[in-house]
Structure formats: C-alpha cells, structure tokens
C-alpha positions as CSV (number, residue, x, y, z in Angstrom):
1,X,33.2,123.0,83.2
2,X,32.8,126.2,81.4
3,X,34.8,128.1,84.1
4,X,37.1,125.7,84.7
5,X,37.8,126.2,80.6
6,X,37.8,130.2,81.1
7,X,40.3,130.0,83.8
8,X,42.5,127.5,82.0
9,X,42.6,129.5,79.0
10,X,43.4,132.7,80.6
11,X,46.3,131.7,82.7
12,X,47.9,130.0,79.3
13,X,47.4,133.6,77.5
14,X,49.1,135.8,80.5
15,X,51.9,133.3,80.8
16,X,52.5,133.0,77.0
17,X,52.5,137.2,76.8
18,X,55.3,137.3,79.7
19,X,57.0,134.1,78.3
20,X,60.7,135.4,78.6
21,X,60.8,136.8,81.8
22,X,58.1,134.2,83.9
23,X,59.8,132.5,86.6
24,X,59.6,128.9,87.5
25,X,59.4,127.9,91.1
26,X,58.5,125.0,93.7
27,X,56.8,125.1,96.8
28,X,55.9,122.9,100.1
29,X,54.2,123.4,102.9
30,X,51.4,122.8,105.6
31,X,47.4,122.8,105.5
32,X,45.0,123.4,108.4
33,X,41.8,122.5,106.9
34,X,38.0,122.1,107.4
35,X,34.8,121.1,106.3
36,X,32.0,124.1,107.4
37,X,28.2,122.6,106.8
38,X,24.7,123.9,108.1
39,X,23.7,120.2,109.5
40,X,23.0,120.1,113.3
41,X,24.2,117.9,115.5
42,X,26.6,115.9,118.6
43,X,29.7,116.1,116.5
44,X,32.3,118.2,117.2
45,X,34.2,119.3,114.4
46,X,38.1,119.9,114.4
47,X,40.6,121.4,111.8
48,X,42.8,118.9,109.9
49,X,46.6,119.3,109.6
50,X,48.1,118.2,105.6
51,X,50.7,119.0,103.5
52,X,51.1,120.6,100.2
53,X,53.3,120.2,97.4
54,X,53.6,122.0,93.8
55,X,54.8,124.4,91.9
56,X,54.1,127.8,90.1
57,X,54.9,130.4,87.6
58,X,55.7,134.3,88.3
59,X,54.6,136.6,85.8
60,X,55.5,140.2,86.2
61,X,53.1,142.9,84.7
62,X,53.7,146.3,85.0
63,X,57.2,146.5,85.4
64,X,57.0,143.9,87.7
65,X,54.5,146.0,90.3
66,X,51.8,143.5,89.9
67,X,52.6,139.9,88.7
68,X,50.7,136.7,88.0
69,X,51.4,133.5,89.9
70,X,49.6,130.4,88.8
71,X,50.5,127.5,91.1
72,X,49.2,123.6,90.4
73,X,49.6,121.5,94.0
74,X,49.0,118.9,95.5
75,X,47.2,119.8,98.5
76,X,45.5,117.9,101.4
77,X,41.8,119.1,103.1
78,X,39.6,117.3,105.3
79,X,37.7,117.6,108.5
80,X,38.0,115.9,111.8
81,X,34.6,114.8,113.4
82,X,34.2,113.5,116.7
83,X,30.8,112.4,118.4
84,X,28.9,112.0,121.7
85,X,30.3,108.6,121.8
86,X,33.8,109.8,121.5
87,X,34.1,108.2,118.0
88,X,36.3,110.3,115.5
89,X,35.9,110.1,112.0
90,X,38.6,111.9,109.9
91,X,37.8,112.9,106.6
92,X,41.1,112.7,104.6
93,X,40.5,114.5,101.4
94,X,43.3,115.2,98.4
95,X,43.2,117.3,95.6
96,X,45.1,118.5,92.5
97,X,44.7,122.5,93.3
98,X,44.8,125.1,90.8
99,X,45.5,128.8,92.2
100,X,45.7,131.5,89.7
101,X,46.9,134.4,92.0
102,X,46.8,137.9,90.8
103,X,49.8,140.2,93.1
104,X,50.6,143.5,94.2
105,X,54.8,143.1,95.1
106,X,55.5,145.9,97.2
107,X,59.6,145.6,95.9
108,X,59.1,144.9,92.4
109,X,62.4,142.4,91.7
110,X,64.6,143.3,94.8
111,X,62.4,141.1,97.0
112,X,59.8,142.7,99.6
113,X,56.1,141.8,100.6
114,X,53.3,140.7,98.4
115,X,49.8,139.8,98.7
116,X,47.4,139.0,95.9
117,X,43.7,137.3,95.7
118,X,42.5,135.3,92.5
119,X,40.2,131.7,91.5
120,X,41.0,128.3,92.8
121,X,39.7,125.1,91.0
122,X,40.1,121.5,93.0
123,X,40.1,118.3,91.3
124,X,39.6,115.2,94.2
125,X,42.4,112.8,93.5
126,X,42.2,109.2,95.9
127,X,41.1,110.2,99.2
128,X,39.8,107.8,102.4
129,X,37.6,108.5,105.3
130,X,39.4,106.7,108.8
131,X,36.8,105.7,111.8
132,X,38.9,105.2,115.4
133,X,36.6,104.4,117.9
134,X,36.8,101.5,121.0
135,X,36.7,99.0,118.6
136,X,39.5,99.7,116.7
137,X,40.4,101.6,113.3
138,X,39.1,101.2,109.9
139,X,39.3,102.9,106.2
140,X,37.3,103.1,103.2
141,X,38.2,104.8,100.1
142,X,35.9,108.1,99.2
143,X,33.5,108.0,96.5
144,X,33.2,111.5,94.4
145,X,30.5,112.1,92.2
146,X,27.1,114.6,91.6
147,X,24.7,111.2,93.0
148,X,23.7,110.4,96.6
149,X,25.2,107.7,96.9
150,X,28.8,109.4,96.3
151,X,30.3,111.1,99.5
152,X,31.7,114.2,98.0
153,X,31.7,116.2,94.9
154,X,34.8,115.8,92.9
155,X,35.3,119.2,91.5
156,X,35.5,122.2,93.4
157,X,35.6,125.8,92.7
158,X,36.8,128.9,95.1
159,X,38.5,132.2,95.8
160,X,42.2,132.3,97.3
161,X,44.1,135.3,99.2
162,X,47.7,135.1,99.7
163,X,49.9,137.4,102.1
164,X,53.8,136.7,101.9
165,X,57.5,138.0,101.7
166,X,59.8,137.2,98.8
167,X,63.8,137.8,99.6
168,X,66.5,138.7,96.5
169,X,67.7,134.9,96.3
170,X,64.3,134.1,95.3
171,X,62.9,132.4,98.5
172,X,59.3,132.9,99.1
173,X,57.4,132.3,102.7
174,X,53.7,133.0,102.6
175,X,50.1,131.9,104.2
176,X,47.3,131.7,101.6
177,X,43.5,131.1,102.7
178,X,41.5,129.3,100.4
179,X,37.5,129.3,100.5
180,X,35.4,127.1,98.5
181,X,32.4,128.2,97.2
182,X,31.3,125.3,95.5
183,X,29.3,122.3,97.4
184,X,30.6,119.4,97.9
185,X,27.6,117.6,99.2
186,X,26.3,115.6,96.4
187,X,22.5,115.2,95.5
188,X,21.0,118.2,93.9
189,X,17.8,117.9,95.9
190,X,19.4,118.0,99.4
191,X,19.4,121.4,101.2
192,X,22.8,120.4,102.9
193,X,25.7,122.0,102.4
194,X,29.7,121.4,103.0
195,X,31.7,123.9,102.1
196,X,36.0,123.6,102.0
197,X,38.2,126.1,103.6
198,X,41.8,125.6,104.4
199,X,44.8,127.8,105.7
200,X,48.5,127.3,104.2
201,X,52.0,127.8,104.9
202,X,54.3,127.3,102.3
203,X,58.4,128.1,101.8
204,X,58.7,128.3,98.3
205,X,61.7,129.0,95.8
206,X,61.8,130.5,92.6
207,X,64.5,129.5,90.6
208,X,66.5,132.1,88.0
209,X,65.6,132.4,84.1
C-alpha cells in the first residue's frame, strides 16, 4: 500500500503545479486481455475482448513537450480457458485502473503523435467466472483476497506504454499495453503465478479550459 500512497501523492502534486492549464478529458474503448501463468496443462488459453471507460487529466510540462496524463477507468481483463473436454471457462475480471502516463507530444498544442510509459495500479471491483460446457452455463461471483481460498488477488500493480495521435479539436486515438507485474494468485506459499496483461484501444476527447 506504500506505493499505491507514493503514486497517489505524486499525481495530486504534478496536477496541482499545472492547475491552470491541465485539461480534462473522457475516454472509451476496447480491451484484449489475458491471464499468462507458469502452470502446465490441457487448457488452451484465449485472449478476452472488454471495454473500457474513464477519464483523465493532461498536464503539460515543458512548454507542453512532455505532459502528464493520469487516467482513472473502468477497465475489463480476463482470460478465456478452454480444456481437453471442450469446456470453456471465462474469467471475467473488472477493475478500477489507475494509469499515471508520463508523454513525449511530438506537436506540443497543435495536435501530433505522442507516446509515453508510466505505473498502473488495479483495484478488482465485482467480477464472475462463467463455465459453458454440454451441460449448460453457469456463474459464480470471484472471490479476491491474499488466502487460498480467494481466486484472485484484489490489488494489482504494473507498468503501462501508450502510442497515440491527438488532432487540434482535441480528439485523441491511441493503443496502450498494460503489463502487470504483481501476482494475482493468492496464497504466499504457492509457486504459481498469474500475471495480467491487456491491449487497449481507446478514442478519447479532451475538452477546452
């Protein structure tokens, strides 16, 4: 919790120092997601599609060279596993996201190509895990937690890269890779390990001060 406190604390101060000219702006998109672990097996693992939703702040720096973009989302991740017995489980995981994105704008205000890399911290929100399989469908709710008994870990913690292309009008279109670095298998005596990584596509505005 320590560097979830850090980051927190940081974003506020960069924001507060570039009060009057940060930009607010929303943002929604798609997620292609997985769930990479070291456990061998029959199941065949397949990307999950989500969607995204949320909404950031631009902070120039540097005469608007470089700027800060923190963005809180709602973002869904999961996995799709499928076994010998052609039985698919789909993990359906949500989370409240925080990306605190550092970026290089090639255009300063007049629009033009960014990219940027900075910390992402994920908070599980109500998720479910869906079983299809010859006898039907069913759904359970997840459990998060650090025991054995819980399915996942609740908080997460990883690094984020965004590439993307931000017009005059203040329309934004970019793909962002998120890795987590954190695992989320619970049980501190296991030697398993999930890991999150997702891809996303979002169209995004950001509106005038």
């Amino acid at each position: 919790m320590k560097k979830v406190t850090f980051i927190l604390i940081a974003v506020l101060y960069v924001v507060a120092a570039q009060a009057q000219k940060t930009r607010v702006g929303i943002s929604t998109g798609l997620t292609y997601s997985n769930i990479y672990d070291n456990v061998e097996g029959n199941d065949k693992t397949d990307a999950k599609r989500g969607l995204s939703l949320g909404m950031f702040l631009e902070a120039p720096i540097c005469d608007g060279s470089f700027s800060f973009q923190p963005t809180l989302q709602y973002v869904q991740k999961g996995s799709v596993w499928t076994n010998f017995q052609a039985e698919k489980t789909s993990w359906a995981l949500r989370y409240a996201e925080l990306q605190a994105n550092f970026l290089f704008n090639t255009n300063k205000k007049n629009g033009g190509f960014f990219v940027g890399l900075g910390p992402a911290v994920s908070y599980a929100v109500p998720s479910k895990r869906v079983i299809e399989n010859n006898e039907g469908t069913s759904e359970r709710a997840l459990t998060f937690g650090d025991e054995a008994i819980n399915d996942y870990r609740r908080l997460d913690l990883g690094a984020n890269g965004i590439i993307g292309y931000r017009d005059k009008m203040g329309w934004l279109l970019s793909v962002n890779y998120t890795l987590g670095l954190r695992n989320q298998y619970p049980g501190g005596g296991s030697d398993i390990k999930y890991n999150n990584a997702s891809v996303g596509i979002k169209l995004g505005y950001l509106f005038k001060n």
